[in-house]
LUMKESE-323051 format. One record per residue (C-alpha): chain; x, y, z. Coordinates in nm, 2 decimals. Example, Ala and Ser with C-alpha at 12.3 -4.5 7.8 and 13.67 -1.06 7.14 Angstrom:
2
{'A', {1.23, -0.45, 0.78}}
{'A', {1.37, -0.11, 0.71}}
***
This chain:
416
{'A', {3.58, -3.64, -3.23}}
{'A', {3.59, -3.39, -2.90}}
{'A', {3.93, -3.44, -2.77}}
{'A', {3.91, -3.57, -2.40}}
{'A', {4.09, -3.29, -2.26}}
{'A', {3.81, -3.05, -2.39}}
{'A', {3.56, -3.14, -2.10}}
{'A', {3.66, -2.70, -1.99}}
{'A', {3.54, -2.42, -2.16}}
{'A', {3.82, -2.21, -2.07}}
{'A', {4.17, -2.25, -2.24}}
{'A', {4.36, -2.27, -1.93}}
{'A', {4.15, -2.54, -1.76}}
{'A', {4.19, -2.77, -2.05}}
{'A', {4.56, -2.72, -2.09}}
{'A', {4.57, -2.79, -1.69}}
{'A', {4.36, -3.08, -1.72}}
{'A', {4.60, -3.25, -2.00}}
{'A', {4.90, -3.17, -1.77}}
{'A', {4.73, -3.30, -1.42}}
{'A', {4.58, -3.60, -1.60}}
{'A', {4.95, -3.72, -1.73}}
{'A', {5.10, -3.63, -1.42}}
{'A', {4.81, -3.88, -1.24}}
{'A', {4.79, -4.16, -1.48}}
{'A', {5.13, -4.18, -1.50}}
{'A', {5.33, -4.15, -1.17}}
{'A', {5.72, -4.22, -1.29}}
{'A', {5.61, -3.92, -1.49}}
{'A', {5.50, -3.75, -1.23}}
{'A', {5.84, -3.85, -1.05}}
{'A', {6.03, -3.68, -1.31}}
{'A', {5.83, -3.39, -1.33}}
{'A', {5.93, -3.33, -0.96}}
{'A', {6.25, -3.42, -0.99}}
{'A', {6.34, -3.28, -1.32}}
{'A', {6.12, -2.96, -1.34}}
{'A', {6.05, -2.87, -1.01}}
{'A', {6.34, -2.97, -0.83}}
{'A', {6.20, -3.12, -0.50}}
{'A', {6.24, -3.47, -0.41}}
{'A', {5.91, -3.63, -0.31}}
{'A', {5.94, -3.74, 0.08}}
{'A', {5.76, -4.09, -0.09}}
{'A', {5.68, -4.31, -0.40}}
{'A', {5.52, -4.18, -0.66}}
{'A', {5.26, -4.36, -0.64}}
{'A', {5.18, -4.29, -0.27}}
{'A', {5.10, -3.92, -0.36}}
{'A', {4.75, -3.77, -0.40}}
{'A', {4.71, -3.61, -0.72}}
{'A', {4.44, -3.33, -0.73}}
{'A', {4.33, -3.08, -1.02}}
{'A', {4.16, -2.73, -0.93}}
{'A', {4.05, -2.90, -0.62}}
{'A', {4.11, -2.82, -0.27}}
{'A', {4.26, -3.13, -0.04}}
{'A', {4.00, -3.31, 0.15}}
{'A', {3.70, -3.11, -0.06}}
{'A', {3.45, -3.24, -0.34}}
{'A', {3.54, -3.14, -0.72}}
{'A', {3.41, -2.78, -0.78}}
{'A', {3.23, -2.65, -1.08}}
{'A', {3.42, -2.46, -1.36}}
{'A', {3.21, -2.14, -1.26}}
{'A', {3.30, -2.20, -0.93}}
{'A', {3.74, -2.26, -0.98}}
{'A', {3.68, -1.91, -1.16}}
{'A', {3.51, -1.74, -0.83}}
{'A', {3.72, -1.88, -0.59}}
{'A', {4.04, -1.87, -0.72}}
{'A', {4.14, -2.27, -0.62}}
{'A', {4.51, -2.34, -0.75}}
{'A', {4.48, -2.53, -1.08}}
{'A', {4.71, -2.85, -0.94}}
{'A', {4.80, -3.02, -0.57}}
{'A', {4.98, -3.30, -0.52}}
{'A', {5.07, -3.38, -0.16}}
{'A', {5.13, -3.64, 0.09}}
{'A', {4.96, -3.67, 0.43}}
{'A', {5.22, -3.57, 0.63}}
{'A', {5.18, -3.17, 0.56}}
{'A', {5.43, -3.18, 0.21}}
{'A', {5.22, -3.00, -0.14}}
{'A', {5.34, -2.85, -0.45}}
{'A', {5.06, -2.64, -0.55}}
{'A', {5.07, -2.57, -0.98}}
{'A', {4.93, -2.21, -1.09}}
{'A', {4.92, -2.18, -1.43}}
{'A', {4.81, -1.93, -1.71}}
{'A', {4.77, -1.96, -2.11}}
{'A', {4.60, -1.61, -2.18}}
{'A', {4.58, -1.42, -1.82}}
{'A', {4.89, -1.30, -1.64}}
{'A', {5.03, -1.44, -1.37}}
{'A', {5.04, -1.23, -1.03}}
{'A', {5.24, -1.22, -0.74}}
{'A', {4.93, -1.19, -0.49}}
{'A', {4.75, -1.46, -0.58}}
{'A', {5.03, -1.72, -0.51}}
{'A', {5.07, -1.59, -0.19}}
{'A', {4.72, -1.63, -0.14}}
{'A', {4.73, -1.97, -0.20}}
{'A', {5.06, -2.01, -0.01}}
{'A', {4.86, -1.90, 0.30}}
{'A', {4.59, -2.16, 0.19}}
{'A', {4.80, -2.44, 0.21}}
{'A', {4.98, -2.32, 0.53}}
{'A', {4.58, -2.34, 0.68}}
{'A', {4.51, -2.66, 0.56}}
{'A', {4.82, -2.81, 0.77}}
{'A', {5.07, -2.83, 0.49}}
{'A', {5.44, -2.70, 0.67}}
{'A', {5.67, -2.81, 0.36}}
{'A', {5.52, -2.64, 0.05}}
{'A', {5.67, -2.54, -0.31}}
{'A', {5.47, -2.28, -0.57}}
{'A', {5.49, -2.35, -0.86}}
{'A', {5.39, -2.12, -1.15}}
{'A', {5.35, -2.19, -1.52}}
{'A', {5.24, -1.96, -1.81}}
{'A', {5.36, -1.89, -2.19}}
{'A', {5.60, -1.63, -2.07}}
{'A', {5.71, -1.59, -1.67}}
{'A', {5.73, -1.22, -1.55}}
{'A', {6.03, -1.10, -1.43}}
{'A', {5.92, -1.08, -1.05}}
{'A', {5.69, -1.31, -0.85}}
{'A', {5.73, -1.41, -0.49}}
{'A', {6.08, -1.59, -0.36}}
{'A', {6.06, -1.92, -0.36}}
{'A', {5.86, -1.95, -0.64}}
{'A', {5.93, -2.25, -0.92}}
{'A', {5.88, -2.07, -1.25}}
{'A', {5.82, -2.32, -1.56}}
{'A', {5.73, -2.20, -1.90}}
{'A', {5.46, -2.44, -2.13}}
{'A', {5.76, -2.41, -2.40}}
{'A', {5.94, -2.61, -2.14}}
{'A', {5.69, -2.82, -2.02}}
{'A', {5.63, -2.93, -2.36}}
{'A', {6.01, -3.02, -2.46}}
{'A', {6.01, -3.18, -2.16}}
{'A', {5.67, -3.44, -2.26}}
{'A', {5.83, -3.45, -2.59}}
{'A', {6.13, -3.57, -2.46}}
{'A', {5.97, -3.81, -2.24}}
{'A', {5.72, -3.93, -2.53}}
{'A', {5.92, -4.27, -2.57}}
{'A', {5.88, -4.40, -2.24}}
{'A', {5.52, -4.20, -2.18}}
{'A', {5.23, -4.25, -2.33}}
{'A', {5.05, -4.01, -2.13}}
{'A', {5.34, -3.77, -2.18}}
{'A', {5.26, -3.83, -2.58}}
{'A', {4.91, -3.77, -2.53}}
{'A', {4.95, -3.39, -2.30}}
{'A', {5.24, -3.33, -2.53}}
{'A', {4.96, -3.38, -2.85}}
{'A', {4.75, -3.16, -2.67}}
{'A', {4.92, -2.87, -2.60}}
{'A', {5.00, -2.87, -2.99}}
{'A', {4.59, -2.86, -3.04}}
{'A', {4.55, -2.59, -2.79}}
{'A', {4.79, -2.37, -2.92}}
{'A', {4.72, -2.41, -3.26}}
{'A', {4.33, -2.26, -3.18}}
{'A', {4.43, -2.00, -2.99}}
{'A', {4.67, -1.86, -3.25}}
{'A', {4.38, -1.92, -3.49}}
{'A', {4.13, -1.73, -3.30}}
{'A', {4.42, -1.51, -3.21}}
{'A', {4.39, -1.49, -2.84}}
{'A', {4.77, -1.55, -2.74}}
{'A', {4.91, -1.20, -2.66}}
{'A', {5.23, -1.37, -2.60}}
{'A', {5.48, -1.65, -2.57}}
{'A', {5.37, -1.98, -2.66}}
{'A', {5.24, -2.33, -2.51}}
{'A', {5.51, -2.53, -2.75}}
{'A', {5.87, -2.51, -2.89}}
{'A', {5.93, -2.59, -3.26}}
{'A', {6.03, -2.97, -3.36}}
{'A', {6.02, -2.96, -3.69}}
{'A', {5.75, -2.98, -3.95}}
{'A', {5.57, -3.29, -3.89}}
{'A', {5.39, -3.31, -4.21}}
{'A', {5.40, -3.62, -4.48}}
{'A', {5.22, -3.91, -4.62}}
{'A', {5.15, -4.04, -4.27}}
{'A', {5.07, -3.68, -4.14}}
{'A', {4.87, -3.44, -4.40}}
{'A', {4.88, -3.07, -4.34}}
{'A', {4.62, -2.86, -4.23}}
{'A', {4.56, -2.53, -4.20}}
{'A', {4.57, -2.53, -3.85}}
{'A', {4.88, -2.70, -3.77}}
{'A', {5.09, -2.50, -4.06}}
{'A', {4.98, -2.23, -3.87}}
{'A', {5.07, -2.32, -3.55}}
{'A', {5.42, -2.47, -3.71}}
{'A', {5.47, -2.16, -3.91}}
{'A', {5.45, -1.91, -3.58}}
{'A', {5.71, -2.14, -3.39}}
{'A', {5.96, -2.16, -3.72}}
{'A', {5.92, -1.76, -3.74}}
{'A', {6.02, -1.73, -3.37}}
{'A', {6.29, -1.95, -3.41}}
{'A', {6.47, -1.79, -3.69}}
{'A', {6.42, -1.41, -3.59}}
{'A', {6.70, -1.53, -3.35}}
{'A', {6.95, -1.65, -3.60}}
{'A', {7.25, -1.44, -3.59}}
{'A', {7.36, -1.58, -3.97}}
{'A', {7.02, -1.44, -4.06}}
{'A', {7.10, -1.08, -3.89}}
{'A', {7.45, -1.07, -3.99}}
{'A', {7.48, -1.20, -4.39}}
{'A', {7.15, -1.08, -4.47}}
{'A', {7.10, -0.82, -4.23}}
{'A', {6.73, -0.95, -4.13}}
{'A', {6.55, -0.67, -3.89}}
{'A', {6.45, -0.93, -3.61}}
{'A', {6.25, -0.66, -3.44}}
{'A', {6.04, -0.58, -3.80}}
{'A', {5.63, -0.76, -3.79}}
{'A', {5.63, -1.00, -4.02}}
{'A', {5.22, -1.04, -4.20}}
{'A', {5.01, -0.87, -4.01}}
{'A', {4.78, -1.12, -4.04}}
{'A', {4.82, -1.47, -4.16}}
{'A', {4.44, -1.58, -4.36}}
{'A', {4.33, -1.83, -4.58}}
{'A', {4.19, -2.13, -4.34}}
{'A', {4.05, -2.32, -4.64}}
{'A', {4.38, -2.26, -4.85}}
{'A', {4.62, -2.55, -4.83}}
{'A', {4.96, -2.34, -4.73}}
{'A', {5.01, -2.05, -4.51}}
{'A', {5.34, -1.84, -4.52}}
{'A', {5.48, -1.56, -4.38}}
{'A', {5.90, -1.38, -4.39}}
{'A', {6.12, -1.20, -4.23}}
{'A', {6.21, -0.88, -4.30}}
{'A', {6.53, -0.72, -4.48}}
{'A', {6.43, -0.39, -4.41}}
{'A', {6.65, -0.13, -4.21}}
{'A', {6.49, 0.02, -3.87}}
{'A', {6.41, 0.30, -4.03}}
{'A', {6.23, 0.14, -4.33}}
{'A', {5.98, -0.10, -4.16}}
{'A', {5.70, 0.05, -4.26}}
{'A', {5.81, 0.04, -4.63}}
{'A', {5.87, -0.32, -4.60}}
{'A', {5.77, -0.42, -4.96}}
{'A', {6.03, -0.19, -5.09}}
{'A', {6.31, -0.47, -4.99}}
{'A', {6.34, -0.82, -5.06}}
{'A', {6.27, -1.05, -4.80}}
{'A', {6.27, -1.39, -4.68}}
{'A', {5.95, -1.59, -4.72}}
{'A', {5.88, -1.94, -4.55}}
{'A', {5.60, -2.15, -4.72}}
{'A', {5.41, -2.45, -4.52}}
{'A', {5.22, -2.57, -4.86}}
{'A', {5.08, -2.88, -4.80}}
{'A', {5.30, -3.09, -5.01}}
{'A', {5.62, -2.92, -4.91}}
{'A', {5.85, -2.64, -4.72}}
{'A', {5.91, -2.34, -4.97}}
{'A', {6.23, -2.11, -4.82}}
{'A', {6.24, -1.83, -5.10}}
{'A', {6.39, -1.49, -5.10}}
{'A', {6.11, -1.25, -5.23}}
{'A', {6.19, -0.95, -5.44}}
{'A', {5.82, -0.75, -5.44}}
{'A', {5.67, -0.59, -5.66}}
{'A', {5.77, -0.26, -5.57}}
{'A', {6.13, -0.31, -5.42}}
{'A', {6.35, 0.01, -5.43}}
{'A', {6.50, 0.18, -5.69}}
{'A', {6.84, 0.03, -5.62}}
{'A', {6.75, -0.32, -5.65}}
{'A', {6.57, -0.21, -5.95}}
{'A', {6.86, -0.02, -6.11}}
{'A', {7.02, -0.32, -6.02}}
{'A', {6.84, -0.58, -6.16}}
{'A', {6.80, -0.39, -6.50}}
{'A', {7.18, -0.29, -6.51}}
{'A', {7.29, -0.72, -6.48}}
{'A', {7.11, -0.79, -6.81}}
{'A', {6.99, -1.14, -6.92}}
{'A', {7.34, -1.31, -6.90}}
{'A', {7.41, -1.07, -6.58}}
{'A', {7.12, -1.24, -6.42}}
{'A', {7.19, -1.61, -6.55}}
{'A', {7.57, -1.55, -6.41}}
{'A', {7.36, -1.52, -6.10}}
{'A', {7.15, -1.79, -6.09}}
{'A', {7.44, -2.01, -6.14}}
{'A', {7.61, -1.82, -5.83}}
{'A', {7.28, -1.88, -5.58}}
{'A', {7.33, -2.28, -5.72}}
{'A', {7.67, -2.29, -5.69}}
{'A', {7.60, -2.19, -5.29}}
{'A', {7.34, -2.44, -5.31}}
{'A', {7.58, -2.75, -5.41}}
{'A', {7.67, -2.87, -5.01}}
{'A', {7.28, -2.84, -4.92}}
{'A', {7.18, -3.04, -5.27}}
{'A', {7.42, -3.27, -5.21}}
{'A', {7.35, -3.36, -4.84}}
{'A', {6.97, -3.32, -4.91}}
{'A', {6.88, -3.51, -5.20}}
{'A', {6.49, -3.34, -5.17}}
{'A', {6.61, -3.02, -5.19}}
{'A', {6.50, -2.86, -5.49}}
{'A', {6.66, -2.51, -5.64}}
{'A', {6.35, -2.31, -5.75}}
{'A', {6.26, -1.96, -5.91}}
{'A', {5.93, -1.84, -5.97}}
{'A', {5.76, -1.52, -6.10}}
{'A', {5.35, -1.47, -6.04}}
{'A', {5.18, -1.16, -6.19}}
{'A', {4.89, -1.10, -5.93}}
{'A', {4.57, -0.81, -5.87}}
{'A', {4.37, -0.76, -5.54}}
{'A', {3.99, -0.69, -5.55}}
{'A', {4.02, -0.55, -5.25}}
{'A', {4.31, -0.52, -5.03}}
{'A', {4.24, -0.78, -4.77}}
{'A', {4.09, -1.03, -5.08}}
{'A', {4.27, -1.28, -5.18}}
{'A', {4.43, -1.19, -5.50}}
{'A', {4.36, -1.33, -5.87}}
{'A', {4.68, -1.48, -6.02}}
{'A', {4.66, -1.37, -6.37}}
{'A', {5.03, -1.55, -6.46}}
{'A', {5.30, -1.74, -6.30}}
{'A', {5.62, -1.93, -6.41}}
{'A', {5.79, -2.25, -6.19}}
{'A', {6.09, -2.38, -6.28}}
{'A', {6.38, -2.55, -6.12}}
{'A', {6.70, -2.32, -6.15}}
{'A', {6.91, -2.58, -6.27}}
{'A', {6.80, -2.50, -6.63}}
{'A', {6.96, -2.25, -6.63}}
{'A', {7.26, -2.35, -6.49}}
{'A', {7.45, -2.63, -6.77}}
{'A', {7.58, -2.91, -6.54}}
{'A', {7.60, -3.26, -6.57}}
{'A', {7.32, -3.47, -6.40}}
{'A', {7.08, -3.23, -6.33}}
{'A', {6.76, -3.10, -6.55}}
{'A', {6.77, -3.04, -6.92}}
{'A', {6.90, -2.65, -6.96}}
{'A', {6.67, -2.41, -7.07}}
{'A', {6.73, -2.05, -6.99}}
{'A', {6.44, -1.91, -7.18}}
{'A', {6.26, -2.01, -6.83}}
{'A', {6.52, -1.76, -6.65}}
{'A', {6.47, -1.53, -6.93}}
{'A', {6.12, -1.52, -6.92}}
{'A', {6.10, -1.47, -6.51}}
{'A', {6.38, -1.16, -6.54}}
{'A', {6.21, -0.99, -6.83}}
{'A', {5.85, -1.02, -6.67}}
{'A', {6.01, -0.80, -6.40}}
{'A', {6.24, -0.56, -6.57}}
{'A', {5.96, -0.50, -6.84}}
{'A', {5.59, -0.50, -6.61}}
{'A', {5.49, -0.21, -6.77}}
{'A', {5.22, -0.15, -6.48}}
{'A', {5.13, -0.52, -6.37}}
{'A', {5.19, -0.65, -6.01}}
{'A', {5.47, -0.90, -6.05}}
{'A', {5.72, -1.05, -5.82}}
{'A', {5.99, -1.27, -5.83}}
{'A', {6.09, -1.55, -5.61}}
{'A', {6.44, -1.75, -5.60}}
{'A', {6.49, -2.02, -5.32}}
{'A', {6.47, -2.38, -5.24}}
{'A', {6.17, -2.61, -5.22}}
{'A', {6.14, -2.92, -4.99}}
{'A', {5.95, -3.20, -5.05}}
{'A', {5.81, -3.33, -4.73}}
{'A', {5.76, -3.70, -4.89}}
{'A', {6.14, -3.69, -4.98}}
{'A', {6.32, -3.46, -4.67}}
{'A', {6.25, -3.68, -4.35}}
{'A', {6.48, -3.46, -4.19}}
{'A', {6.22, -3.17, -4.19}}
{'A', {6.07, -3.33, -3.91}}
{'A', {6.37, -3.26, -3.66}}
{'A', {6.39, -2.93, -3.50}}
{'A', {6.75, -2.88, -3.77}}
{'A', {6.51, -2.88, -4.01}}
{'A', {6.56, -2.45, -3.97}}
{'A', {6.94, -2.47, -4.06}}
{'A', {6.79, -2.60, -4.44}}
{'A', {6.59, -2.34, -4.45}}
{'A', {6.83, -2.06, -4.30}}
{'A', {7.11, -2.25, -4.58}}
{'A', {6.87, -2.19, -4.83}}
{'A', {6.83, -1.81, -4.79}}
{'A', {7.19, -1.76, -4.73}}
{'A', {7.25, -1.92, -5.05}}
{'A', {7.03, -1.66, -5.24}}
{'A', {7.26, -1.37, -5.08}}
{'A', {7.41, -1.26, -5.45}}
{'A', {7.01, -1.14, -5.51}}
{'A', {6.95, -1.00, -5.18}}
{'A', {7.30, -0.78, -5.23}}
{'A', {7.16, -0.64, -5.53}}
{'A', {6.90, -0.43, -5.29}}
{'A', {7.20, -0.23, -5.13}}
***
């Protein structure tokens, strides 16, 4: 069913419209928003306000073709004694300094003596004229979200802005910034996952975690290396993407470290510390030099550093996997001619956890040390199970996943 904010063809009308129609359905919202965002107090109720999108004062409702020739700010709202804040905002175009002062001198024409710009897009530039209120959609957002309770409305533009931005990273027209902030990972039995929400939840996580100094400092993540170049798949039921542990000098050779992978799979939230296929000879060296009981002493190190997360996260799952894989082409997706899943308590002997068996570990680390020629890599991490981790759905849901790579830090050492 068309969503009923999708009456625009262009992306920053609907996103407007969503943001207008709570703000004039809903006038304690609206009351907030002035308050809390914009920082004006409104010389009346609420209520008493007129409420206008891409429409001039006193002037019937334009056509879309003809908001685009004109250049009409997308929002007014305004009393009748000469007060407006007039609302520019931007999703994919830039923001520019001379057309808010064009519509500053617009509103001083039409009478209005007590007038605030305001200007929101995905990221602000650093100059625009004084006086100018400058909101990001990242903040709009939190601020619907944290409004949702008491809001409807603000529920509803909040919902929106998740749908907008999850098509336009799809059809990969943001050039930057985003319309949303990350709040966990909504997905479950009441909430299945689809490809374009994992994608649209998997960007924001990214984001998020390329700022974590525990991340830059333990692991020595590159922050400023790309991640995928592209993320495909739309009929696949996960999407996934890492960080890199490559030096500045080294980005280019990124498969030649390990490096941390996050998995939105439909059924759960895979943090795991990939070594490639063709990681560098250290790691190798490394790798081959440890040995069968070297590499089962550890396993039982990464689950030992696992213990507070287990313990406080019941559907936190230690996991190690090995897949042997071969491209058809190098933007195909790739045949998987072999893989091994297992929980890395096997091979760990403790009391309440899964019956040992080590020949699982044994079989993942001689896969690698002994490929003779195929494409193999090895994974060791934690898996969460959306239908048993409610507390994935908060925006701390990143500390489990950043706790999970940390834990794995006796593999990534071996690369150095």
């Amino acid at each position: 069913m068309r969503n009923i904010f999708d009456q625009y063809s262009q992306p920053e009308n609907r996103i407007t419209h969503a943001l207008m129609t709570a703000l004039q359905r809903d006038r304690k919202l609206l009351g907030l928003f002035l308050r809390e965002l914009v920082g004006v107090k409104p010389p009346c109720h609420p209520s008493r306000l007129a409420v206008l999108e891409q429409q001039y004062p006193g002037e019937e409702e334009p056509s879309e073709e003809e908001l685009e020739r004109r250049g009409i700010p997308d929002g007014w709202i305004f009393d009748s004694d000469g007060w407006c804040v007039f609302i520019e905002t931007k999703v994919i175009a830039k923001l520019e300094a001379g057309q808010l002062e064009r519509h500053r001198r617009t509103a001083e024409r039409r009478g209005f003596n007590a007038i605030t710009a305001v200007a929101i897009a995905p990221r602000l530039p650093a100059i625009l004229p004084p006086g100018t209120v400058l909101l990001e959609w990242r903040n709009i957002y939190a601020w619907l979200r944290r409004h949702a309770s008491i809001s409807e409305w603000a529920s509803i533009a909040a919902e929106y802005l998740e749908i907008a931005e999850a098509k336009l990273i799809d059809s990969e027209q943001f050039v930057e910034g985003t319309l949303t902030t990350f709040s966990g990972i909504p997905f479950g039995h009441d909430h299945p996952f689809t490809y374009l929400e994992g994608k649209r939840v998997l960007e924001l996580a990214m984001g998020e975690l390329r700022r974590r100094r525990d991340l830059r400092d333990q692991l020595k993540m590159n922050p400023k290396a790309p991640g995928r170049s592209a993320i495909t798949g739309r009929q696949s039921d996960a999407v996934w993407d890492f960080l890199s542990l490559a030096s500045s000098g080294e980005v280019e050779n990124f498969t030649s470290y390990p490096h941390l992978t996050l998995g939105v799979v439909a059924q759960q939230l895979e943090a795991m510390v990939t070594v490639p296929n063709a990681v560098n000879g250290t790691m190798r060296r490394n790798l081959i030099k440890l040995g069968e009981d070297g590499f089962q002493q550890l396993a039982t190190r990464v689950v030992n550093n696992l213990k507070p997360l287990l313990r406080k996260h019941p559907g936190a799952t230690p996991w190690c996997r090995g897949v042997q894989r071969r491209y058809p082409s190098q933007r195909a997706i790739p045949f998987v001619d072999a893989r091994i899943d297992f929980d890395l308590r096997t091979a760990v002997p403790q009391s309440g956890s899964p019956k040992v068996q080590p020949r699982w570990l044994s079989a993942a680390y001689s896969s690698f040390v002994n490929k003779e020629g195929s494409n193999y890599q090895m994974q060791m991490g934690v898996l969460f199970r959306y239908d048993r981790c409610n507390e994935l759905r908060d925006a701390n849901a990143l500390d489990l996943v950043a706790a999970a790579w940390l834990a794995c830090r006796p593999l990534v050492d071996l690369a150095r």
